[in-house]
TIKEVEX-324004 format. One record per residue: residue number from 1; chain; z, x, y of N, C-alpha, C in turn. Coordinates in steps of 0.1 Angstrom, whole numbers. Layout:
REM TIKEVEX-324004
VOGU   resi   chain     n_Z     n_X     n_Y    ca_Z    ca_X    ca_Y     c_Z     c_X     c_Y
VOGU    NUM       A       Z       X       Y       Z       X       Y       Z       X       Y
...
This chain:
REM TIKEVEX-324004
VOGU   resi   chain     n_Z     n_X     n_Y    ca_Z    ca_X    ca_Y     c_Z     c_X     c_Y
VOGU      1       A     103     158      80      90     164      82      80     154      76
VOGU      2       A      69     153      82      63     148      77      46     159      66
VOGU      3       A      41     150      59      27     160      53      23     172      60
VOGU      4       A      18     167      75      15     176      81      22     186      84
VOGU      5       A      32     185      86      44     199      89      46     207      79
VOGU      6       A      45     199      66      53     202      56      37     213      48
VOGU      7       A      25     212      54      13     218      47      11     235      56
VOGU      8       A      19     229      69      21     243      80      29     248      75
VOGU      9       A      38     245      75      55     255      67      46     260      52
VOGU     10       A      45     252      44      39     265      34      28     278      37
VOGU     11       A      18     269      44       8     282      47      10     296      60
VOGU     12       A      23     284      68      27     297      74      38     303      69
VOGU     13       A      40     308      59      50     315      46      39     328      44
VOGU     14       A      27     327      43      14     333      38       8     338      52
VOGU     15       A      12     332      62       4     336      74     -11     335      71
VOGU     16       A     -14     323      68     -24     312      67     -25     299      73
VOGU     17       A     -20     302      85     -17     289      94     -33     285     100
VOGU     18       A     -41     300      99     -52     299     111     -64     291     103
VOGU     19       A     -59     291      88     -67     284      80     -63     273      80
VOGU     20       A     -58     265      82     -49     250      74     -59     240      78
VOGU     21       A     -70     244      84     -80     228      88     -86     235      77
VOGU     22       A     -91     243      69    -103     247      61    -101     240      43
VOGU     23       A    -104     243      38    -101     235      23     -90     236      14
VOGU     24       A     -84     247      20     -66     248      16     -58     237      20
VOGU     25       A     -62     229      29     -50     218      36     -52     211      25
VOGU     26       A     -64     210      16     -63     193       6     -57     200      -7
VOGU     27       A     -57     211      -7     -50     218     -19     -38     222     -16
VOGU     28       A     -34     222      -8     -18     224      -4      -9     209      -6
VOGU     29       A     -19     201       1     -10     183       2     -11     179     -11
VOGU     30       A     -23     185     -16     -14     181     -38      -5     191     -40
VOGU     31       A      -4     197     -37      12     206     -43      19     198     -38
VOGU     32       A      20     196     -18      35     194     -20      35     180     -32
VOGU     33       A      24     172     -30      29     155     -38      37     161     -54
VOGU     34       A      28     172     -58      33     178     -70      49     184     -71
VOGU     35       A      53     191     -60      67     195     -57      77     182     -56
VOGU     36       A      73     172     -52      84     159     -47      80     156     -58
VOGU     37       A      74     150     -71      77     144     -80      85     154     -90
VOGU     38       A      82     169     -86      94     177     -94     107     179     -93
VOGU     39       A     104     178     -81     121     172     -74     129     163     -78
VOGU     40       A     123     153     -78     124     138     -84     130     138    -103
VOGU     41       A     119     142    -107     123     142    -117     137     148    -124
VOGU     42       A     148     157    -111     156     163    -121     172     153    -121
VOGU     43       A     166     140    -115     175     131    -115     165     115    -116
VOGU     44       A     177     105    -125     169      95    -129     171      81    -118
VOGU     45       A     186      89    -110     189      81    -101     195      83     -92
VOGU     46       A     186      89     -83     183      95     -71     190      79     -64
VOGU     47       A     204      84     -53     204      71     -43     197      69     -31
VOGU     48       A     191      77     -28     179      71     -19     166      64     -24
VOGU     49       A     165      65     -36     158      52     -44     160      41     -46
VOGU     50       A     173      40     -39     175      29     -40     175      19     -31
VOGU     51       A     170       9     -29     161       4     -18     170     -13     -19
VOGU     52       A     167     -20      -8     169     -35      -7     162     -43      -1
VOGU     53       A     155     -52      -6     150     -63       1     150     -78       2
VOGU     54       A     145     -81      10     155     -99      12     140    -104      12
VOGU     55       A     139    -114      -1     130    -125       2     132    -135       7
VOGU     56       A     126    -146      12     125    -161      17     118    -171       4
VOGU     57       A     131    -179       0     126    -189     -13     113    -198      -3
VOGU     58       A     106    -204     -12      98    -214      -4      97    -228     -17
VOGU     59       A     101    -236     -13     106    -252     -18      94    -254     -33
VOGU     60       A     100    -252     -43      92    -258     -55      81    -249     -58
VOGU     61       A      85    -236     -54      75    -220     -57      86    -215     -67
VOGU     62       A      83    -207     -80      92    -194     -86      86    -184     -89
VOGU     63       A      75    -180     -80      71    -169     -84      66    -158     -62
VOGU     64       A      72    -148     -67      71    -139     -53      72    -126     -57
VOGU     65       A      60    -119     -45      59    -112     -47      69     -95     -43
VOGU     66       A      67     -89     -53      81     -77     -50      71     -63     -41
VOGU     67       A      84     -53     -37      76     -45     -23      66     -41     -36
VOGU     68       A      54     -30     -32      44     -26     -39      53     -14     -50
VOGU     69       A      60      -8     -40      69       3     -47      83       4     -58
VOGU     70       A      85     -13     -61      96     -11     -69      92      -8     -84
VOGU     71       A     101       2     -86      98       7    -101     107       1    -108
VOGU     72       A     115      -6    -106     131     -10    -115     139     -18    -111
VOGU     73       A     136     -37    -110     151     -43    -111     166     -38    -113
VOGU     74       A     173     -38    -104     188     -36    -103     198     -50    -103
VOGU     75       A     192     -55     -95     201     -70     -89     191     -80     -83
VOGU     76       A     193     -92     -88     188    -101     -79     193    -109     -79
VOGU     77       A     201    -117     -57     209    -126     -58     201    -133     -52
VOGU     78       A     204    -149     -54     198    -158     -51     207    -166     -43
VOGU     79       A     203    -171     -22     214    -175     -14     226    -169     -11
VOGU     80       A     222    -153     -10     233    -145      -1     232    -151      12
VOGU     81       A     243    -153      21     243    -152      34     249    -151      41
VOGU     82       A     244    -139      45     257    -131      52     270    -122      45
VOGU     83       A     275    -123      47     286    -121      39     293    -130      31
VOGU     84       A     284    -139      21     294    -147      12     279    -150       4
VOGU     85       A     288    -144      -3     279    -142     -18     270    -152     -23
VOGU     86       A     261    -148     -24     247    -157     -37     253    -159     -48
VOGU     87       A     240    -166     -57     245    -167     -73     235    -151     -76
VOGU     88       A     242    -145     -88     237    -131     -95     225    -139    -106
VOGU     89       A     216    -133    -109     210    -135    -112     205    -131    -124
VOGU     90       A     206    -135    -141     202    -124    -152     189    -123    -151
VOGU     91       A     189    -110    -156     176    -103    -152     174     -99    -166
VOGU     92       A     163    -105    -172     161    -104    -184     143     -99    -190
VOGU     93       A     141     -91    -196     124     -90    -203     118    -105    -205
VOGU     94       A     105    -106    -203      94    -112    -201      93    -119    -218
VOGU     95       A      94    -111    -222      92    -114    -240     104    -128    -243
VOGU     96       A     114    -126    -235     128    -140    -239     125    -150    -229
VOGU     97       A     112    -151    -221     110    -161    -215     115    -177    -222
VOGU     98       A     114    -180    -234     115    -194    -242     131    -195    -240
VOGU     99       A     141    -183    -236     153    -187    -238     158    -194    -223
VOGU    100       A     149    -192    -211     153    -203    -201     145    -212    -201
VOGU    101       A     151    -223    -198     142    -235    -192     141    -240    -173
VOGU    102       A     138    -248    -168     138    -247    -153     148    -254    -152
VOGU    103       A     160    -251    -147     168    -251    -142     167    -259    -121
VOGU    104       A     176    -264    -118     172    -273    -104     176    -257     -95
VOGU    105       A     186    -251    -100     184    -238     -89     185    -226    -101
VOGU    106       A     179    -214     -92     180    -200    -100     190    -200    -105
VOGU    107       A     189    -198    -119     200    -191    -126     195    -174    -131
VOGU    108       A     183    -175    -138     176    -162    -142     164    -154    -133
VOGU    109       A     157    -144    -139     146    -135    -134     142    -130    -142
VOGU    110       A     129    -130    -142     119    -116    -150     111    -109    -137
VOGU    111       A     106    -101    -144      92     -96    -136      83     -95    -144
VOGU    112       A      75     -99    -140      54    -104    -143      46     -97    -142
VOGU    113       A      40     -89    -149      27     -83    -142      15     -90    -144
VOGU    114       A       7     -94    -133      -6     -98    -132     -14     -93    -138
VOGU    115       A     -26     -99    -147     -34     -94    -155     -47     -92    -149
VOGU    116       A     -62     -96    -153     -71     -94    -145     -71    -110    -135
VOGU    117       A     -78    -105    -130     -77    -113    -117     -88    -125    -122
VOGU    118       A     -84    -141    -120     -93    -153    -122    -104    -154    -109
VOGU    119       A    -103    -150    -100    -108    -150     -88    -116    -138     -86
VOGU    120       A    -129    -142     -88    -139    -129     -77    -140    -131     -66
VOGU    121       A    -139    -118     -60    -138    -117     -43    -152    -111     -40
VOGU    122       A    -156    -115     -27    -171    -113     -19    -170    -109      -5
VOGU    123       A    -175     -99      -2    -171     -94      13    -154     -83      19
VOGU    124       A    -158     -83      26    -145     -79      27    -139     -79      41
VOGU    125       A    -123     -76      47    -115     -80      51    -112     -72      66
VOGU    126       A    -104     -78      74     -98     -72      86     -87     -76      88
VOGU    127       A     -76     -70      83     -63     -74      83     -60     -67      94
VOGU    128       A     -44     -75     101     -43     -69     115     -27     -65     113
VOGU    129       A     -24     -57     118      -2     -52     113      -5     -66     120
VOGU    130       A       6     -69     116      18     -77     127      11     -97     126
VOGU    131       A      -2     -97     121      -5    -111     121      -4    -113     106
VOGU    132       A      -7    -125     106      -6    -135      96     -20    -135      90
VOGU    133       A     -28    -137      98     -43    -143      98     -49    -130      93
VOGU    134       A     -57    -137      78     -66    -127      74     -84    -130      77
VOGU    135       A     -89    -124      88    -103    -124      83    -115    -118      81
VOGU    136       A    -119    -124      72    -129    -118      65    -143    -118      66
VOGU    137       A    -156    -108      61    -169    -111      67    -173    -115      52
VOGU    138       A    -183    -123      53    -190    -128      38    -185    -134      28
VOGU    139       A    -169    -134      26    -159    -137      21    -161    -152      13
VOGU    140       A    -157    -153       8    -155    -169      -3    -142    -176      -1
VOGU    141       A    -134    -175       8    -122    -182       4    -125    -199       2
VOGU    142       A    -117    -203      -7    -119    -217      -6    -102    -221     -13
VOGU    143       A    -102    -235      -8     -85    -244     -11     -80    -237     -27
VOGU    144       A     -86    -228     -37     -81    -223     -50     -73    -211     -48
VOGU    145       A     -74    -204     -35     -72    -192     -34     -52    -192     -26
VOGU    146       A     -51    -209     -20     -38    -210     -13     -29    -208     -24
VOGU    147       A     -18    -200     -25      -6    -197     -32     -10    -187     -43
VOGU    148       A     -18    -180     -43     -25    -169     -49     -14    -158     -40
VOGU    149       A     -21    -146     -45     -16    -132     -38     -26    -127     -32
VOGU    150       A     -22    -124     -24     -37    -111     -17     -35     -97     -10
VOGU    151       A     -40     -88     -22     -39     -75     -13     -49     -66      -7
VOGU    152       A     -45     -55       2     -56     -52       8     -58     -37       2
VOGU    153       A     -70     -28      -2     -70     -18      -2     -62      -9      -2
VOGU    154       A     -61      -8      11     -56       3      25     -38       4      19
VOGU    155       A     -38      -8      19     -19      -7      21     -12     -11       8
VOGU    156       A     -13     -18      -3      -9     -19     -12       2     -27     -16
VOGU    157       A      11     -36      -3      17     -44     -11      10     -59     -11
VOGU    158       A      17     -67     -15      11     -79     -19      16     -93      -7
VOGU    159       A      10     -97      -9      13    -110      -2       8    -126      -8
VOGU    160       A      17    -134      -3      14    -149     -10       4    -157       1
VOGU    161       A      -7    -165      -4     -14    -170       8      -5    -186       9
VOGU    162       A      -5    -184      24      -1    -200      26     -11    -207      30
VOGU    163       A     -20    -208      35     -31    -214      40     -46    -210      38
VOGU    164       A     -54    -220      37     -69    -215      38     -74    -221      49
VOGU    165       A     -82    -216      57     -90    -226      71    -105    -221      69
VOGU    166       A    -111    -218      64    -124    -216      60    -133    -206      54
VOGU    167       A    -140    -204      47    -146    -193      37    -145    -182      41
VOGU    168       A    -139    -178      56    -138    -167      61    -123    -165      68
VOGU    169       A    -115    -170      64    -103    -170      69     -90    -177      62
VOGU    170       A     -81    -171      60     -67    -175      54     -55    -168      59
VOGU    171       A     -44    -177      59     -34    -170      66     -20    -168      48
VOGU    172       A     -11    -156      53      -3    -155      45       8    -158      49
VOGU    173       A      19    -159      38      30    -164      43      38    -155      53
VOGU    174       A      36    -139      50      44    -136      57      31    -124      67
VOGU    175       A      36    -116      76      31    -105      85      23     -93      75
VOGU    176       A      13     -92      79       7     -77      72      11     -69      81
VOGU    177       A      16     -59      68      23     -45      74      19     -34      72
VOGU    178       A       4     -34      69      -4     -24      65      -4     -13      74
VOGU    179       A       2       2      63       3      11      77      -7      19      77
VOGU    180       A     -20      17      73     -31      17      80     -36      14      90
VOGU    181       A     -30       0      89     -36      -5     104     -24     -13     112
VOGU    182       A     -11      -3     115      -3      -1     122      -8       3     133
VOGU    183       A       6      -5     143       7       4     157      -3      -3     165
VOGU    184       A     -12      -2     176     -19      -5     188     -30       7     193
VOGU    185       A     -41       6     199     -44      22     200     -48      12     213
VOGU    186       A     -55      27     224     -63      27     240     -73      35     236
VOGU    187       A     -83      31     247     -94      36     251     -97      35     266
VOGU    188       A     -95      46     271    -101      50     286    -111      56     288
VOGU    189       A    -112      62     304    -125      64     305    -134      57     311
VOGU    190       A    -144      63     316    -151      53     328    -167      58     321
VOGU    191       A    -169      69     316    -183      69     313    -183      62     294
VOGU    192       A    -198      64     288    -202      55     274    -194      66     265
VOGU    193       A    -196      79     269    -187      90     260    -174      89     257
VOGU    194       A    -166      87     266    -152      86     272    -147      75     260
VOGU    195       A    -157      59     262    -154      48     256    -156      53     241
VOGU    196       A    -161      57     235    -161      64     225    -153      65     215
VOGU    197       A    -140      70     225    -128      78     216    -118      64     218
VOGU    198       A    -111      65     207    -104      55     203     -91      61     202
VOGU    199       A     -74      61     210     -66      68     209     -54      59     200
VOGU    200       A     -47      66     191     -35      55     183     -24      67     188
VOGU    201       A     -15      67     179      -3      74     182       4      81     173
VOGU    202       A       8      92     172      13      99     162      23      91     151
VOGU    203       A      30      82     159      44      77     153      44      66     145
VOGU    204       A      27      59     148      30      46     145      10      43     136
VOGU    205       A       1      47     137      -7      46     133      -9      58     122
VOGU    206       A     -20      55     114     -24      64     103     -36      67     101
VOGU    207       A     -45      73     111     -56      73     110     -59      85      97
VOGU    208       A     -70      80      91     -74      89      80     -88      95      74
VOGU    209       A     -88     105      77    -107     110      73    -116     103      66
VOGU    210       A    -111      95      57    -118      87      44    -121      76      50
VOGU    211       A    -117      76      63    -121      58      74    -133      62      75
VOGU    212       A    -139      74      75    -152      75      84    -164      70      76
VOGU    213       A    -172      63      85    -183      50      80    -177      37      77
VOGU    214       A    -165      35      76    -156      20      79    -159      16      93
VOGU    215       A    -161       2      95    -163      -4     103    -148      -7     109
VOGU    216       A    -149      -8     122    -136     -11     131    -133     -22     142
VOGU    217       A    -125     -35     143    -128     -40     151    -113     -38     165
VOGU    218       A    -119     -38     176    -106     -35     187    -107     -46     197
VOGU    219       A     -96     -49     199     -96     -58     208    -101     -59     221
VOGU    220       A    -106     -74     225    -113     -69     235    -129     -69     240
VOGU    221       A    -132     -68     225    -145     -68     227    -157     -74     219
VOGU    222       A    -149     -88     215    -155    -104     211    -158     -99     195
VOGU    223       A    -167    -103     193    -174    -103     182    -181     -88     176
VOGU    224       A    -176     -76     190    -187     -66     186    -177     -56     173
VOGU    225       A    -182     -50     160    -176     -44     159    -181     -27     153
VOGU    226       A    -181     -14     158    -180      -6     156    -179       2     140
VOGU    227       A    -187      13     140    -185      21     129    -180      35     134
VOGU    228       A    -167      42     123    -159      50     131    -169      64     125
VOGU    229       A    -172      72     131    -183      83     130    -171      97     126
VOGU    230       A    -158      98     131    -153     109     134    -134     104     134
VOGU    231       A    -131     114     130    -115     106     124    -104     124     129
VOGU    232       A     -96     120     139     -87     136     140     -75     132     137
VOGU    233       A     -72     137     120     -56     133     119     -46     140     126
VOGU    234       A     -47     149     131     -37     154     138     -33     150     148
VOGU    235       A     -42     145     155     -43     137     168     -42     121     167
VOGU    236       A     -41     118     156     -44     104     156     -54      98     172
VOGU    237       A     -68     103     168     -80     100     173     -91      94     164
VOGU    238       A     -99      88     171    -114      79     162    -122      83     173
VOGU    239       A    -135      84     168    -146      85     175    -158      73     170
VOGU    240       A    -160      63     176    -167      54     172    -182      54     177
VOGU    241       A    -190      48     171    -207      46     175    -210      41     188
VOGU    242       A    -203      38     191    -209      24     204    -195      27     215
VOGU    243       A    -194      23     229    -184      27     240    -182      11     238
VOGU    244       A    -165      12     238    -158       1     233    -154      -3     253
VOGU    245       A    -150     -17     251    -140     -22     263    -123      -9     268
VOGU    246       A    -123     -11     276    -108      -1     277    -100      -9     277
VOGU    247       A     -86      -4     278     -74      -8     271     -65      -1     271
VOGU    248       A     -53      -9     272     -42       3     266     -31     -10     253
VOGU    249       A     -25      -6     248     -17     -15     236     -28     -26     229
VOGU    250       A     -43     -19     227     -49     -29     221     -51     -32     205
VOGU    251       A     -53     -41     201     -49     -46     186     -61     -40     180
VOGU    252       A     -59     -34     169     -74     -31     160     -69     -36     145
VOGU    253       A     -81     -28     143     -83     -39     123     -96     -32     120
VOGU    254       A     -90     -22     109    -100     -11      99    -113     -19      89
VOGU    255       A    -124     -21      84    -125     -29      75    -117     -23      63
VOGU    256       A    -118     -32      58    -111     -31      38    -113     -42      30
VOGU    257       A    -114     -32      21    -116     -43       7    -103     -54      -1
VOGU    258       A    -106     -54      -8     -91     -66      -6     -94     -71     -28
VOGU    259       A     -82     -76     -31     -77     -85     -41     -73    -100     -38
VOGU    260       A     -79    -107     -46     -71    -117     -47     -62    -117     -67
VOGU    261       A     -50    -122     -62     -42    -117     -78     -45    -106     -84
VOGU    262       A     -41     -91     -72     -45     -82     -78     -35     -78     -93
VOGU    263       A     -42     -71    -105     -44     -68    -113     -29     -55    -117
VOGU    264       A     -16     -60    -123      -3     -49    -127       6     -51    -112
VOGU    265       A       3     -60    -106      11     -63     -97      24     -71     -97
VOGU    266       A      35     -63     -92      49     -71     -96      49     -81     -90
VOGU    267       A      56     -90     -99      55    -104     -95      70    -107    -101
VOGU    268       A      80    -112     -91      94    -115     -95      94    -133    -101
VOGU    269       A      94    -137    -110      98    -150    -115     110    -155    -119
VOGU    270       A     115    -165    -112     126    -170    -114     128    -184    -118
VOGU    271       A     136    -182    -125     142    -196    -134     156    -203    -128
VOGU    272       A     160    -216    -126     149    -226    -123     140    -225    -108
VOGU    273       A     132    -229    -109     128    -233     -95     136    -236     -82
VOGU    274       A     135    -224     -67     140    -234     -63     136    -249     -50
VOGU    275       A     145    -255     -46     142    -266     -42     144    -271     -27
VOGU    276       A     151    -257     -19     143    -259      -7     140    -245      -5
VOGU    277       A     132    -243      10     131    -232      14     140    -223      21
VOGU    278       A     134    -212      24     145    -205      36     159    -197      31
VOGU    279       A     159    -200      14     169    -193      10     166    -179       9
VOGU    280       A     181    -170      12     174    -156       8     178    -150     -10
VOGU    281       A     165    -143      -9     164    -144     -28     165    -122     -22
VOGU    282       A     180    -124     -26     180    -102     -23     180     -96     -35
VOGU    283       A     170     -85     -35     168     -77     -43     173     -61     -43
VOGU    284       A     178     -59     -51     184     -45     -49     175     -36     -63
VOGU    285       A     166     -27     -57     158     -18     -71     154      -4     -66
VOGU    286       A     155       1     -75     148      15     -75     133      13     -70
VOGU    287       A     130      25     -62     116      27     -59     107      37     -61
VOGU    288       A      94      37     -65      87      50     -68      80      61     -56
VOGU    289       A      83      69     -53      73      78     -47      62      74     -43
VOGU    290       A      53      67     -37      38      68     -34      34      83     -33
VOGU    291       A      20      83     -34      20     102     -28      14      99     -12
VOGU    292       A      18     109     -11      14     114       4       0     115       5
VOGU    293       A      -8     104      13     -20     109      19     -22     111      34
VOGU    294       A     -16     108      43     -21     106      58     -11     117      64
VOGU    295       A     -18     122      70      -8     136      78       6     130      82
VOGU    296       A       7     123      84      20     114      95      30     110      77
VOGU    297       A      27     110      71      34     101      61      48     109      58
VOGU    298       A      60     105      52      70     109      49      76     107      39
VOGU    299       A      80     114      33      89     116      16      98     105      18
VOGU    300       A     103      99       5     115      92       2     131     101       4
VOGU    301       A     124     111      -1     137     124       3     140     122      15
VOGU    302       A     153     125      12     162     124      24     157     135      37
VOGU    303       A     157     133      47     152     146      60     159     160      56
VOGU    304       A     169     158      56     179     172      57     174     181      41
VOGU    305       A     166     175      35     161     178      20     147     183      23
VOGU    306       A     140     182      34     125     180      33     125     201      33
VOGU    307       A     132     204      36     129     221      30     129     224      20
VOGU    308       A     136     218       8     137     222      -6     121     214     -10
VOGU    309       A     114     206      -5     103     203      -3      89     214      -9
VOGU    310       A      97     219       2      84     232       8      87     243       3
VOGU    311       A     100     246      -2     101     257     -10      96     258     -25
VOGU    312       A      94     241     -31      90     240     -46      73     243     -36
VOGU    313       A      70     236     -32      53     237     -28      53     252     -24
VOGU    314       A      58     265     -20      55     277     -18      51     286     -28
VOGU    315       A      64     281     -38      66     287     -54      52     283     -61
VOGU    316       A      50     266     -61      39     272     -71      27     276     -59
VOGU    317       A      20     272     -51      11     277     -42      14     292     -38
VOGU    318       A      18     300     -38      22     314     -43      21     318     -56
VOGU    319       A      22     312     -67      26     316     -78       9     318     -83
VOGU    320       A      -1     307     -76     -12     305     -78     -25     313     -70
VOGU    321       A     -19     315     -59     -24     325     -44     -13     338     -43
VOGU    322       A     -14     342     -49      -1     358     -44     -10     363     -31
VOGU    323       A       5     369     -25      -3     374     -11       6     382     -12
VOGU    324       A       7     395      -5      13     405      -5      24     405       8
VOGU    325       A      41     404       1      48     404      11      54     391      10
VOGU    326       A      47     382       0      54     366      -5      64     374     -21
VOGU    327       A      75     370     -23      80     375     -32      86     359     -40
VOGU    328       A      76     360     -53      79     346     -64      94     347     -64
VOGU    329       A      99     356     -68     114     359     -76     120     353     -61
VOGU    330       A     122     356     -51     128     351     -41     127     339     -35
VOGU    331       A     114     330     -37     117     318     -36     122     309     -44
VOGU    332       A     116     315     -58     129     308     -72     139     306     -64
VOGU    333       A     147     319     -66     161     319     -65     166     307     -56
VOGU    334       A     159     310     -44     162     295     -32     160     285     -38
VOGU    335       A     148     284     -43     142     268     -47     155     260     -55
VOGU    336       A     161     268     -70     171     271     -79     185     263     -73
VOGU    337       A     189     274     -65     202     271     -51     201     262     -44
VOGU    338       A     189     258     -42     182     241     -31     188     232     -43
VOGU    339       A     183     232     -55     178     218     -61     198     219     -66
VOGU    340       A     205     230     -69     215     224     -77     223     221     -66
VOGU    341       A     223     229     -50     231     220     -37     227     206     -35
VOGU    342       A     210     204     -40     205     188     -36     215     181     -46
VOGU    343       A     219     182     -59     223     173     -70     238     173     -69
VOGU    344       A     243     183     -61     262     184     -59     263     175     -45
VOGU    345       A     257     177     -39     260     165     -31     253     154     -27
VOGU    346       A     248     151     -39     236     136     -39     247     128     -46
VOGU    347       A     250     114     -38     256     107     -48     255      96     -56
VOGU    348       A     263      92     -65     256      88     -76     260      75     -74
VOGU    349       A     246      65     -76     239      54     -71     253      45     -77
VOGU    350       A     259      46     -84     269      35     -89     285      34     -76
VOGU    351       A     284      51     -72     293      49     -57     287      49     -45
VOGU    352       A     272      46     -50     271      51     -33     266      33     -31
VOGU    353       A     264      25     -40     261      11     -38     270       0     -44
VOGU    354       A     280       4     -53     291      -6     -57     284     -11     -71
VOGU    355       A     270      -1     -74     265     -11     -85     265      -6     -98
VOGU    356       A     260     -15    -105     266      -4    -119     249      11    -123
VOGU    357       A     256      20    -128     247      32    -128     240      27    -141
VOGU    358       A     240      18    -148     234      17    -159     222      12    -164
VOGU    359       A     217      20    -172     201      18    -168     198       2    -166
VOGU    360       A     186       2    -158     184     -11    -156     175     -19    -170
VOGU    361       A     173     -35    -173     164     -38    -181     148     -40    -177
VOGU    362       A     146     -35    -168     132     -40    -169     127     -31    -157
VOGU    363       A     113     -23    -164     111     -11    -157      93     -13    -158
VOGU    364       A      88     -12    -142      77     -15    -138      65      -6    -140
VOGU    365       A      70      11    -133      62      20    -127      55      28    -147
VOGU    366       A      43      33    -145      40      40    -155      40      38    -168
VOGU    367       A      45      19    -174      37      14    -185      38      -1    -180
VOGU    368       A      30      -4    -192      35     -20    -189      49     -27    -188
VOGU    369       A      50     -35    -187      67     -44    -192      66     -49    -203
VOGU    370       A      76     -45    -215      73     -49    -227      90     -55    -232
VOGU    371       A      87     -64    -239     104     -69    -244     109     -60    -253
């Protein structure tokens, strides 16, 4: 299920469905975010937290960036491939930095958090899913900014820059995957009204209320770009100022504001350097919950779990709203019987990945990194 389902299933418990566009919908999607971190909490090592990702070394770099969501180093191997093993990598606190030196290939890892940022940024950005190419209006980039990080508002993970090409444009090393500005949308229509509406798709874009007065640019139609007047998350619909070019699978790009070296952002460092590119550097860590903002968004919980979901968000949104005919004592009891069936057959992250269950050394989410 995703937000949206999951804000109808509670309020139609209450037979409050006819309200759910009215001001209950923004007070229901903080329960459920409030229910999944309760959930969450009654285990420390949840295996669906547990996540994998494969970086790409790049020749005489040791520092890259980790997904936005890792809360916890597990493993980091350096030149897995395929099935024949990397070197393992000690993963050690920031504070014992002096006990490695650079080595010609990885032997160690920390993780870094970025402090305030050396770089002020001016203007702001139009990142696109799926390109490389960042550009920006008013913007300052200049040759100080290549091998920096750069993030964007909207989406939150990080990226390394590989290139600058002029005060308004830089490319990153890898694809922006911002799922804000996911997916492709169309525009049909033959009259200026018609052109208007801007269509994305339930499955793959994220359109969101808080766009409205963000500027938009869609492919297609050169240099012009649009301000979005009107935003239907249910529909993943826009309604823009001006009657756009038509289309169908056309590229767009939200404005947003952006970082460069944004500020508590994980940053994986490794000791020694390595010395070509193309190797893969895999990471095996725990991940934290984002909360749910965009109607389409989806829990880390597992699907077949997304009811125990909605049963913690009934309990307390009932417990807070009584309505006659909702019985607290009877959703306990369920809620109760959900979470101890969730924990008897959740399995535990040391068999369900070969790794060891023991706490990890070096933990991201909710303080600093301290030795």
């Amino acid at each position: 299920m995703n937000l949206n389902q999951m804000v109808s299933r509670v309020l139609r418990a209450g037979r409050q469905q006819s309200r759910v566009e009215s001001h209950l919908k923004q007070s229901v999607k903080e329960i459920i975010n409030e229910a999944i971190q309760e959930i969450l909490s009654y285990s420390s090592e949840w295996s669906f937290l547990h996540k994998t990702a494969t970086l790409l070394s790049i020749a005489d770099v040791n520092e890259y960036a980790l997904p936005f969501n890792c809360a916890s180093l597990i493993n980091v191997e350096y030149g897995r491939d395929g099935n024949t093993a990397g070197t393992t990598l000690t993963i050690f606190q920031p504070s014992l930095v002096a006990r490695y030196t650079q080595n010609e290939s990885p032997v160690a890892a920390t993780v870094i958090q970025l402090t305030e940022s050396p770089y002020s940024v001016a203007g702001y950005v139009y990142p696109t899913w799926g390109i490389k190419e960042i550009v920006g209006v008013q913007t300052t980039f200049d040759e100080e900014v290549v091998g920096r990080f750069f993030k964007s508002e909207m989406d939150g993970e990080v990226y390394r820059i590989a290139t600058f090409q002029d005060e308004n444009t830089i490319t990153l090393q890898n694809e922006f995957g911002g799922r804000h500005q996911a997916g492709r949308v169309k525009v049909t229509g033959s009259t200026d009204a018609e052109k208007k509406v801007v269509y994305g798709n339930i499955n793959t874009t994220n359109f969101a209320e808080w766009m409205i007065g963000r500027y938009i640019q869609i492919d297609g139609n050169g240099s012009n770009i649009f301000t979005i007047v009107a935003v239907d998350e249910d529909r993943q619909k826009l309604t823009i100022d001006a009657a756009s070019n038509t289309g169908n699978d056309l590229f767009f790009s939200v404005q947003d504001n952006y970082q460069i070296d944004p500020p508590n952002a994980p940053i994986l460092r490794l000791f020694g350097t390595p010395s070509v590119s193309n190797e893969n550097i895999v990471i095996d860590y725990y991940a934290w919950q984002p909360e749910l903002t965009g109607a389409f968004d989806v829990p880390l919980i597992p699907n077949n779990y997304h009811w125990l979901i909605v049963l913690f968000a009934q309990e307390i949104w009932f417990s807070e709203n009584p309505i006659e005919g909702v019985s607290i004592d009877r959703l306990r009891r369920r809620k109760d019987l959900g979470i101890a069936n969730f924990l008897n057959n959740e399995d535990v992250i040391g068999e369900a990945s070969g790794l060891s269950a023991e706490p990890d050394p070096v933990h991201l989410k909710g303080t600093n990194i301290v030795g």
